[in-house]
C-alpha positions as a Markdown table, in Angstrom:
| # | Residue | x | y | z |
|---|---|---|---|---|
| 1 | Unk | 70.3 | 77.5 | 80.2 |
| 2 | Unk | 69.9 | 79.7 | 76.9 |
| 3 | Unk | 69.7 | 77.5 | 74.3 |
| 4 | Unk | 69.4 | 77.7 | 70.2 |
| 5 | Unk | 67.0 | 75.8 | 68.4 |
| 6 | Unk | 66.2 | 75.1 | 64.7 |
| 7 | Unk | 62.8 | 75.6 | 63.8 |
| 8 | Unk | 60.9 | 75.3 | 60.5 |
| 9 | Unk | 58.3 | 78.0 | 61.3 |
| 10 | Unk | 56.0 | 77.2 | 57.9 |
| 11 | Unk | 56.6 | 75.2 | 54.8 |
| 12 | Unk | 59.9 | 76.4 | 52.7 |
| 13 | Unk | 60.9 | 78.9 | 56.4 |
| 14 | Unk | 62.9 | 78.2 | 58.4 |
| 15 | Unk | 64.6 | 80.1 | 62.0 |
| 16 | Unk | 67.2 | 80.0 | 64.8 |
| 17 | Unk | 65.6 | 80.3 | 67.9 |
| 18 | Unk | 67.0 | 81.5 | 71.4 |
| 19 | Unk | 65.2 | 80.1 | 74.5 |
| 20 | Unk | 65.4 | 78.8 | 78.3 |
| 21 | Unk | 66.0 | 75.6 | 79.3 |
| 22 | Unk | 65.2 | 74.4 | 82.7 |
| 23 | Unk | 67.6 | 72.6 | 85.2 |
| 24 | Unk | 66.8 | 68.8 | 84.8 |
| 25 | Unk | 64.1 | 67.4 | 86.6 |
| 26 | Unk | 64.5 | 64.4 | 88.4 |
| 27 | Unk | 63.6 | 62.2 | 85.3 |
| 28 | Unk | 65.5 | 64.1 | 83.0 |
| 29 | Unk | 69.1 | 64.1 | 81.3 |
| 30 | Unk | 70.8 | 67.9 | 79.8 |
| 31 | Unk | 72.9 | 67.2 | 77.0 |
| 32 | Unk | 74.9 | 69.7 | 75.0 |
| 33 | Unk | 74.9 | 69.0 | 70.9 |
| 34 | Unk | 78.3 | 68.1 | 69.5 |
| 35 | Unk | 76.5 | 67.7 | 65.8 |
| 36 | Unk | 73.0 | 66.6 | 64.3 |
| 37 | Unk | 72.6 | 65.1 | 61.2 |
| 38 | Unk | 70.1 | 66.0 | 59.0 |
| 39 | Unk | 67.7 | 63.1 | 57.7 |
| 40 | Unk | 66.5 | 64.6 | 54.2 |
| 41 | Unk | 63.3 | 62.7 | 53.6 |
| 42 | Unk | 61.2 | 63.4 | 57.0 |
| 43 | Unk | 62.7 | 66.9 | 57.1 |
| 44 | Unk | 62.1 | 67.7 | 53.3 |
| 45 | Unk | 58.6 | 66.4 | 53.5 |
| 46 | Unk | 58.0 | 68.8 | 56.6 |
| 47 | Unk | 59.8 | 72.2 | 54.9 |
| 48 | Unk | 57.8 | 71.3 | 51.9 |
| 49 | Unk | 54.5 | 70.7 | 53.9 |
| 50 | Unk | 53.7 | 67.6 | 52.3 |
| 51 | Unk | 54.3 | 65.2 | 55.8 |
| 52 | Unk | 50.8 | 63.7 | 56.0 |
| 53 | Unk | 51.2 | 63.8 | 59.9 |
| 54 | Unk | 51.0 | 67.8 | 59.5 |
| 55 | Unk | 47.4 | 67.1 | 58.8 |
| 56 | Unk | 46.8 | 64.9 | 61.7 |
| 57 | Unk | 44.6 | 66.7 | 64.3 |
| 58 | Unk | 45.9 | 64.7 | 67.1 |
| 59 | Unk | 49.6 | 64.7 | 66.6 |
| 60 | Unk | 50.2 | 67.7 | 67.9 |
| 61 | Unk | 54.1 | 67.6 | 67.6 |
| 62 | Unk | 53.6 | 67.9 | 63.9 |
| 63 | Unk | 52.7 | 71.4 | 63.6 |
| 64 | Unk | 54.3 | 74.7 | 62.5 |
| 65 | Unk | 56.4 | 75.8 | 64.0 |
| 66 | Unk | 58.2 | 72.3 | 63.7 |
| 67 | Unk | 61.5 | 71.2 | 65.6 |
| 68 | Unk | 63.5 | 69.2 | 62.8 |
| 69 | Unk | 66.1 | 66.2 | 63.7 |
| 70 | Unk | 66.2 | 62.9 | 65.2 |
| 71 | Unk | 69.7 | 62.0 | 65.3 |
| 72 | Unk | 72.4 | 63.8 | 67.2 |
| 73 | Unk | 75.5 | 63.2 | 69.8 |
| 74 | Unk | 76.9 | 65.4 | 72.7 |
| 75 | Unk | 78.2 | 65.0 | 76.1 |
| 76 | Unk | 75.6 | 65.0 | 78.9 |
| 77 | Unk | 75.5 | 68.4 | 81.0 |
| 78 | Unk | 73.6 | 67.6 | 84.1 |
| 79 | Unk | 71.0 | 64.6 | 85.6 |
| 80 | Unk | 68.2 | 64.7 | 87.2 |
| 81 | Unk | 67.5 | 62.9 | 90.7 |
| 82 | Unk | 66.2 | 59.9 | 89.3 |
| 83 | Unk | 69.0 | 58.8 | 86.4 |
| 84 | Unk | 71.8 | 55.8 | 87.3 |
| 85 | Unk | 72.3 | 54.7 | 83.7 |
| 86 | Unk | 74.9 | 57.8 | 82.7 |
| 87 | Unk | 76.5 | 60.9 | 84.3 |
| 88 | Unk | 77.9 | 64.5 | 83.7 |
| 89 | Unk | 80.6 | 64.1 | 81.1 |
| 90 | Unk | 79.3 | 61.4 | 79.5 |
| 91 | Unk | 79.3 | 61.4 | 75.6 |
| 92 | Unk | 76.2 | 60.0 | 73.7 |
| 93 | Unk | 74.2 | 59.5 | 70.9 |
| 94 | Unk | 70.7 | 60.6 | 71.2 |
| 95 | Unk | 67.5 | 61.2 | 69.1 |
| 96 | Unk | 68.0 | 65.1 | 69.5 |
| 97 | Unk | 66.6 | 68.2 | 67.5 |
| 98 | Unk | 68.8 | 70.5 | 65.6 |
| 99 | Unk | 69.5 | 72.6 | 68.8 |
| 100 | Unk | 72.4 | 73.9 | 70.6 |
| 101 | Unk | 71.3 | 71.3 | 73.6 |
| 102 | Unk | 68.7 | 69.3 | 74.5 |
| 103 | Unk | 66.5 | 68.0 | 77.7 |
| 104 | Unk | 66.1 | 64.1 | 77.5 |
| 105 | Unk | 62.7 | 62.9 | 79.6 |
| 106 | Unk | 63.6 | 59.2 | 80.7 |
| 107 | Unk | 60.4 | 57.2 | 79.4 |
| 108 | Unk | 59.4 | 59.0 | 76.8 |
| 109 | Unk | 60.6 | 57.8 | 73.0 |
| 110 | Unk | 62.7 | 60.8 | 72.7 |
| 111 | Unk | 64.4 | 60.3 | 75.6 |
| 112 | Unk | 66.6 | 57.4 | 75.2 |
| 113 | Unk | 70.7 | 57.6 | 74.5 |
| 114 | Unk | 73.5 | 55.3 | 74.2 |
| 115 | Unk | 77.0 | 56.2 | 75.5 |
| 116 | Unk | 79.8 | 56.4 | 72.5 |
| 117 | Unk | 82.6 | 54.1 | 72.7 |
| 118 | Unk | 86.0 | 55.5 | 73.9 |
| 119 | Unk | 87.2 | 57.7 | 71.1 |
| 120 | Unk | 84.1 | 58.0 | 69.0 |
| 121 | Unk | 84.1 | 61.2 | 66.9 |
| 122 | Unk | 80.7 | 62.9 | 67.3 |
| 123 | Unk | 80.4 | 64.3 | 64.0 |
| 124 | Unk | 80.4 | 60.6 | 63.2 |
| 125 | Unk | 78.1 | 59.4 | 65.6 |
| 126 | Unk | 75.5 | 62.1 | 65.1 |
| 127 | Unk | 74.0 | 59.8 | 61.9 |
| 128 | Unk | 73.3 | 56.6 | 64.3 |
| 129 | Unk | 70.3 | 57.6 | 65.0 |
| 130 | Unk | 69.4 | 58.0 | 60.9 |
| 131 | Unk | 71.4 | 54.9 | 60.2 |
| 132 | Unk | 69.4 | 52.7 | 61.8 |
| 133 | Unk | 66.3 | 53.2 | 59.3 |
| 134 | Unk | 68.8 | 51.8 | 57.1 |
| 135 | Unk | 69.8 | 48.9 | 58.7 |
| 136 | Unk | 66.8 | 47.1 | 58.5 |
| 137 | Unk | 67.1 | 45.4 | 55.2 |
| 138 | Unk | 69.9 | 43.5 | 56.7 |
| 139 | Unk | 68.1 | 42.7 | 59.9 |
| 140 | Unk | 64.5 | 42.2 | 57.8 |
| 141 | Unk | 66.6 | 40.1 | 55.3 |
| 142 | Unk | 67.9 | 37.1 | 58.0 |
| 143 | Unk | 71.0 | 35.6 | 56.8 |
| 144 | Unk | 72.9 | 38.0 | 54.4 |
| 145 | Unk | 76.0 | 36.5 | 54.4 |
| 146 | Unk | 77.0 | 36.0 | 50.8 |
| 147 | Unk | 74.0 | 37.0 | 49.2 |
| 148 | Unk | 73.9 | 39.0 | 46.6 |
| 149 | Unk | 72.2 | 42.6 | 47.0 |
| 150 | Unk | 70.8 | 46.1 | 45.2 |
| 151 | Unk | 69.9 | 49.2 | 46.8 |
| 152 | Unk | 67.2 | 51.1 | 44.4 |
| 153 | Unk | 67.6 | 54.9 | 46.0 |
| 154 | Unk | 70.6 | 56.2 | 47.0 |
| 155 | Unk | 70.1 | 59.3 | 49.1 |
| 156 | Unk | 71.2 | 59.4 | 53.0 |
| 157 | Unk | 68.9 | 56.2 | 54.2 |
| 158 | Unk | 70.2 | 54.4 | 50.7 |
| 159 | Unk | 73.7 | 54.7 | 51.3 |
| 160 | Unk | 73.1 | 53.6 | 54.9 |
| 161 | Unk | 71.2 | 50.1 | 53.8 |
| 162 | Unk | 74.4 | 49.8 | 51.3 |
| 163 | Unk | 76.6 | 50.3 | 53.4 |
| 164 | Unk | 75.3 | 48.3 | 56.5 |
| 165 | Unk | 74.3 | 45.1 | 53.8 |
| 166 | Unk | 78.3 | 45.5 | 52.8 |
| 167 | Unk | 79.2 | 44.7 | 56.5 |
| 168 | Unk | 76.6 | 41.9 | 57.1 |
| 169 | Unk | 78.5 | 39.8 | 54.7 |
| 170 | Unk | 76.2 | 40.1 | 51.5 |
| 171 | Unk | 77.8 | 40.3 | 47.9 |
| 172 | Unk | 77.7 | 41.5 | 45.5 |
| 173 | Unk | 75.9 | 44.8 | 47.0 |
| 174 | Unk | 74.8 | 47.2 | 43.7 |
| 175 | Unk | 73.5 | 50.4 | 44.4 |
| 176 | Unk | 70.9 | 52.3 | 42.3 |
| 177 | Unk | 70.3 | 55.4 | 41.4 |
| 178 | Unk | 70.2 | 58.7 | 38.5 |
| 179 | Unk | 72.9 | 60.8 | 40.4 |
| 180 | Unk | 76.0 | 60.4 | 39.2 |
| 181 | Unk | 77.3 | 61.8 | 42.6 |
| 182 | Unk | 75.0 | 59.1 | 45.1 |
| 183 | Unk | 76.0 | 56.3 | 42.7 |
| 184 | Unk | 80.4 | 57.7 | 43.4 |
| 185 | Unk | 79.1 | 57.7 | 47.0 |
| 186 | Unk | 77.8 | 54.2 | 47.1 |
| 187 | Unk | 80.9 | 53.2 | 45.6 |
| 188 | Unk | 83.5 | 54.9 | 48.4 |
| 189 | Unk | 81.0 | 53.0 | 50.6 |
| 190 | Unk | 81.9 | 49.6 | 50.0 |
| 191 | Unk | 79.2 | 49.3 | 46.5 |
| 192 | Unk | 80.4 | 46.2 | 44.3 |
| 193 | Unk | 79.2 | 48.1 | 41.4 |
| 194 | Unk | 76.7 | 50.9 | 40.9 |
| 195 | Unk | 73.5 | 50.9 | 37.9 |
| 196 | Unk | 72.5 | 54.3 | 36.4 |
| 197 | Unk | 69.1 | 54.5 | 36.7 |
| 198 | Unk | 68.6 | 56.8 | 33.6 |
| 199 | Unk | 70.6 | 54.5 | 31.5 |
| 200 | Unk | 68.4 | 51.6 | 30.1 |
| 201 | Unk | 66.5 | 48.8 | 31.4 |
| 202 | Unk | 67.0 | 48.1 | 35.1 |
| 203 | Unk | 66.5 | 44.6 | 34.9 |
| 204 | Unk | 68.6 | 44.1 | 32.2 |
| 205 | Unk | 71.8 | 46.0 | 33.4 |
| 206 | Unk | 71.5 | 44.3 | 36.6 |
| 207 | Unk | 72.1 | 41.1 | 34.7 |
| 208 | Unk | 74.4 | 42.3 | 33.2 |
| 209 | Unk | 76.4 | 43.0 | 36.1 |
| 210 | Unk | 75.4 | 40.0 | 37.9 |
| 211 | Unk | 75.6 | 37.4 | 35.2 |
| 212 | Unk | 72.1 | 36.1 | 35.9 |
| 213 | Unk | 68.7 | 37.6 | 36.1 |
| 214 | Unk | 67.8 | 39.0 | 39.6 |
| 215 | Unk | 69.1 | 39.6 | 43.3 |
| 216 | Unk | 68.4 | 37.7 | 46.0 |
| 217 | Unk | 68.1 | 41.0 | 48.5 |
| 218 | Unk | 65.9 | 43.8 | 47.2 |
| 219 | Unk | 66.3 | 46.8 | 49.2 |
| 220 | Unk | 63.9 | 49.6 | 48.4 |
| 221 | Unk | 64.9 | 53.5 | 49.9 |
| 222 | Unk | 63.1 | 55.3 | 47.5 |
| 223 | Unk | 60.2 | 56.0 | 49.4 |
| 224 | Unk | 58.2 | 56.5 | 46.1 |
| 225 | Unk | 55.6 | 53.9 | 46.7 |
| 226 | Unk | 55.5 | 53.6 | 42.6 |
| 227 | Unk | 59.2 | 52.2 | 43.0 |
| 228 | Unk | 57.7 | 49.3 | 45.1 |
| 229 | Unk | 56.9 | 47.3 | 41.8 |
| 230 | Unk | 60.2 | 48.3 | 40.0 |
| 231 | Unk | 62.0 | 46.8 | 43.3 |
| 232 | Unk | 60.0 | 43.6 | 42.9 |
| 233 | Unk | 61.0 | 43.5 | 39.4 |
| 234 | Unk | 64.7 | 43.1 | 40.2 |
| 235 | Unk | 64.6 | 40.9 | 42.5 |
| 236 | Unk | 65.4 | 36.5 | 41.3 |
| 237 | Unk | 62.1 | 34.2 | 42.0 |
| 238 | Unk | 62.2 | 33.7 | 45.5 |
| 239 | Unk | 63.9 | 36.4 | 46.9 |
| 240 | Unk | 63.2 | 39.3 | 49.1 |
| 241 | Unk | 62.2 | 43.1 | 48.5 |
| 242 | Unk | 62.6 | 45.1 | 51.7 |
| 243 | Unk | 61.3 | 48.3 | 52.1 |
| 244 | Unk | 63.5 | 51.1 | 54.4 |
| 245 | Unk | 62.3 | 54.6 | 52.5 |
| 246 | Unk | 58.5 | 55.9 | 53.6 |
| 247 | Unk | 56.8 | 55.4 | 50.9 |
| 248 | Unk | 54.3 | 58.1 | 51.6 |
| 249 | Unk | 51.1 | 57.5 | 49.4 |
| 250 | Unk | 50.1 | 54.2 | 47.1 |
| 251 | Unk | 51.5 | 52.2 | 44.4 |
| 252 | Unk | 49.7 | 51.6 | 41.4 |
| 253 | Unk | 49.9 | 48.9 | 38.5 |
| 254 | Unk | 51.1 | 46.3 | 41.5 |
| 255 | Unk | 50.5 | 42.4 | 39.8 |
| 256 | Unk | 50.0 | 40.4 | 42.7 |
| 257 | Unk | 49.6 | 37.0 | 41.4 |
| 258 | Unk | 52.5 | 37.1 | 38.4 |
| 259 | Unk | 54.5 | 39.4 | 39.6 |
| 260 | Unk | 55.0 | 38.5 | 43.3 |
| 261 | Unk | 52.8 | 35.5 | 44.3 |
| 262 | Unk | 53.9 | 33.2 | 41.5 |
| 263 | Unk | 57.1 | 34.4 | 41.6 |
| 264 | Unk | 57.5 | 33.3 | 45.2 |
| 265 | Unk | 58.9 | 37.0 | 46.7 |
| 266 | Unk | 58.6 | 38.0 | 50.0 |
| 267 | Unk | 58.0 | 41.7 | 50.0 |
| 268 | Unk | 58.2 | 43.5 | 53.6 |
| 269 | Unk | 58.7 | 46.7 | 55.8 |
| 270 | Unk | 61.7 | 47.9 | 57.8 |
| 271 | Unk | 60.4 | 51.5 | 59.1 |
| 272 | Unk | 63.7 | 51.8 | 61.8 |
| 273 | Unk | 61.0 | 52.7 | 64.7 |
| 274 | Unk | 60.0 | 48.8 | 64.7 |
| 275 | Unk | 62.7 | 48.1 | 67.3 |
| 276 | Unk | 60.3 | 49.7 | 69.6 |
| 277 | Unk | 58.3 | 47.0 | 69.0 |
| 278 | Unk | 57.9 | 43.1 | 71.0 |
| 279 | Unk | 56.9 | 41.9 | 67.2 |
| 280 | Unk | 60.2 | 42.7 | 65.9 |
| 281 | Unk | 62.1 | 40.4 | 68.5 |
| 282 | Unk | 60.1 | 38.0 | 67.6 |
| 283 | Unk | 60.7 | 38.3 | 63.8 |
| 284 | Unk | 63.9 | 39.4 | 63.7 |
| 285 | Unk | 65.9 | 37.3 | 66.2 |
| 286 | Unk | 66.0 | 39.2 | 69.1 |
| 287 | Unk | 66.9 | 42.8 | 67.9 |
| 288 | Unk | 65.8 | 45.6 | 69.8 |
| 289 | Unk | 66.5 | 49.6 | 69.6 |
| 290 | Unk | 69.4 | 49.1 | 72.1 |
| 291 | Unk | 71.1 | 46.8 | 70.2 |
| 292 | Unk | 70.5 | 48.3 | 66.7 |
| 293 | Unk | 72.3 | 51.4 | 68.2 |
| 294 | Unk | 74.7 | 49.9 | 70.3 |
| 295 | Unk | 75.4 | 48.1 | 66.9 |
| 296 | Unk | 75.7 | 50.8 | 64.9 |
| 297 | Unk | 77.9 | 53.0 | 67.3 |
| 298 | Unk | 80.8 | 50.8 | 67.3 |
| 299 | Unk | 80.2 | 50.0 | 63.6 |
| 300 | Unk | 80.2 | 53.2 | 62.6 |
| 301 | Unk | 83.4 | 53.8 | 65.2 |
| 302 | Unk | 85.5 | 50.9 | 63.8 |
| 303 | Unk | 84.7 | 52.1 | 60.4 |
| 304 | Unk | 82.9 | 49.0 | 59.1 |
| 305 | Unk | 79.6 | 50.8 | 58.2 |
| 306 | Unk | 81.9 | 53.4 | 56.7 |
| 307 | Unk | 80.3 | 57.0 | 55.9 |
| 308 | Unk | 82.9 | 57.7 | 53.2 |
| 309 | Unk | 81.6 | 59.8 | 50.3 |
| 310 | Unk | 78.3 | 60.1 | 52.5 |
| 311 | Unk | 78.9 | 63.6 | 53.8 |
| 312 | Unk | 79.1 | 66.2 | 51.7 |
| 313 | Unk | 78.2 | 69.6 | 53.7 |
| 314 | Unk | 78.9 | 70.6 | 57.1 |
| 315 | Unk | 76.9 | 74.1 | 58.0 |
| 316 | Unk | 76.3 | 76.5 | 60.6 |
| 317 | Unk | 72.6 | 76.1 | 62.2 |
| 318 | Unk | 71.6 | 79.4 | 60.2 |
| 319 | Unk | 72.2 | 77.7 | 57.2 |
| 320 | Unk | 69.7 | 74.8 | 57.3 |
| 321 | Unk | 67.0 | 76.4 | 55.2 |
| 322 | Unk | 69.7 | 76.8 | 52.3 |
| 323 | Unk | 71.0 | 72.8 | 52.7 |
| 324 | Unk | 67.2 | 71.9 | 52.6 |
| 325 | Unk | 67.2 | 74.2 | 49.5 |
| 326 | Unk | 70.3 | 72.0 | 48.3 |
| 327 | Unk | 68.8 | 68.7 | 49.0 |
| 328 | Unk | 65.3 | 69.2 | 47.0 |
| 329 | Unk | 67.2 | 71.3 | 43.6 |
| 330 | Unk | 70.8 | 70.1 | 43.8 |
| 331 | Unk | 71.2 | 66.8 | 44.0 |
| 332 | Unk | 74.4 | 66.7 | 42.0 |
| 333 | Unk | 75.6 | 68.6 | 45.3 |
| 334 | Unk | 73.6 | 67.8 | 48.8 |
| 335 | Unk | 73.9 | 64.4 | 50.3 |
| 336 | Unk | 74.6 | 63.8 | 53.8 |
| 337 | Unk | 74.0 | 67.1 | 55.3 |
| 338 | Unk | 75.4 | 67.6 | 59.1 |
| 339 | Unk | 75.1 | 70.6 | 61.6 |
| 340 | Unk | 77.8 | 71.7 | 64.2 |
| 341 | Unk | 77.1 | 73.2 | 67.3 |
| 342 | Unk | 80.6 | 72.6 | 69.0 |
């Protein structure tokens, strides 16, 4: 099968490429792309060549030229020998590439998928795979219900932790950020209220709009490791920062003793990939990849993790290099980014 794939061929170029796909074999799953979302921090850190896993001799994945994408949906082509759990026709949700389709190896990380409920518009289910990075301040958190919240970053992973902390329960939920257009987005999302970041002393306006100093929930999706301490700083004595952007590098001017230890917060991670994981079952009452996606899916379906305001471009494969363009220079513009290959 002739297929098209994205490709970022070196840092700031990128390419459509034609090439063959092979029938399944026995352990393998065809699926043909519907859409594929575009998650703007691992992708931009790739076109810019700044991913520090591009200078890891033994991930050899993360080179040039580079398939970009983790979160797509489609309907399922063909099966090999060996696959029960789905069949032709079905329509899933996948960690797929930006390509026209895709083959799925049973076993292997990439190759899991998750039928879409009856109905389920794929342009909408293409960002489950991206939205569960953002769930995990309301898994990491426990019990949200009813507790108040701020989101500090409000790009694609951002407005996915606001929006998923709306539909655990937890209120008010502020969103953060210096973009006048990501803080509108957060508020067709379900936001309570949104803090300029350019505008004045966090801390303060957050009071302000809380009527007493702190939130309980902290979630940080920056991933500037230097917001790590401004996240802790928001948060009321004895309450949680959670961290869902990749920070990629180290914080400085971090207090430990008077500005978390005696201050009682609990400050952890949330990278989405820990559903992989036995420890997270453990810590997080029994969630697993399956049901984070599962979760999400019909969430996303019935519209209470709503994407409103989240999408603002849908493009044409050949026009990925100028909506990674859009995402690093005009944020006033580029937010949610999706591709269609139907």
């Amino acid at each position: 099968m002739r297929v098209r794939q994205v490709v970022i061929t070196e840092p700031f170029q990128t390419a459509v490429r034609e090439v063959e796909l092979p029938d399944p074999a026995p352990n393998q799953i065809l699926v043909q792309t519907e859409a594929s979302a575009i998650s703007a921090g691992t992708e931009l850190a790739v076109f810019t060549g700044t991913h520090q896993w591009l200078k890891d001799p033994n991930l050899l994945d993360w080179k040039f030229p580079f398939r970009p994408g983790y979160s797509a949906a489609g309907k399922v082509l063909a099966v090999g020998s060996q696959i029960s759990a789905c069949q032709p026709g079905d329509r899933v949700a996948y960690p797929g590439n930006h390509a026209s389709a895709e083959l799925l190896t049973l076993g292997h990380e990439r190759g899991r998928l998750w039928k879409l409920p009856a109905g389920a518009d794929a342009r909408m289910a293409a960002w489950a795979c991206i939205a569960r990075y953002g769930m995990g301040a309301a898994i990491r958190a426990g019990i949200t219900l009813g507790r108040s919240a701020a989101v500090l970053g409000l790009g694609v992973i951002g407005q996915i932790t606001l929006r998923c902390l709306v539909a655990a329960g937890a209120y008010p939920v502020i969103g953060i950020d210096g973009v006048a257009m990501r803080r509108q987005a957060a508020l067709a999302g379900g936001a309570s209220a949104v803090i300029d970041l350019n505008a004045g002393d966090l801390a303060s306006q957050l009071q302000a709009v809380l009527g007493q100093k702190g939130v309980e929930i902290v979630a940080d999706a920056t991933g500037l490791p230097d917001a790590v301490p401004a996240a802790m700083s928001l948060a009321c004595d004895g309450g949680q920062v959670v961290i869902v952007g990749s920070p990629r590098g180290k914080a400085k001017e971090v207090n430990f003793y008077d500005d978390l230890h005696r201050r009682y917060l609990e400050v952890t991670g949330a990278h989405g990939n820990m559903l992989f994981e036995p420890a997270h079952t453990r810590l997080a009452g029994a969630w697993d990849i399956n049901k984070a996606q599962h979760w999400l899916l019909q969430a996303l379906h019935r519209g209470s993790v709503s994407l409103d305001g989240l999408v603002r471009h849908v493009i044409a494969p050949e026009e990925i290099g100028q909506a990674y363009d859009g995402l690093l220079k005009r944020k006033e513009e580029y937010l949610g980014v999706l591709v269609r290959w139907d």
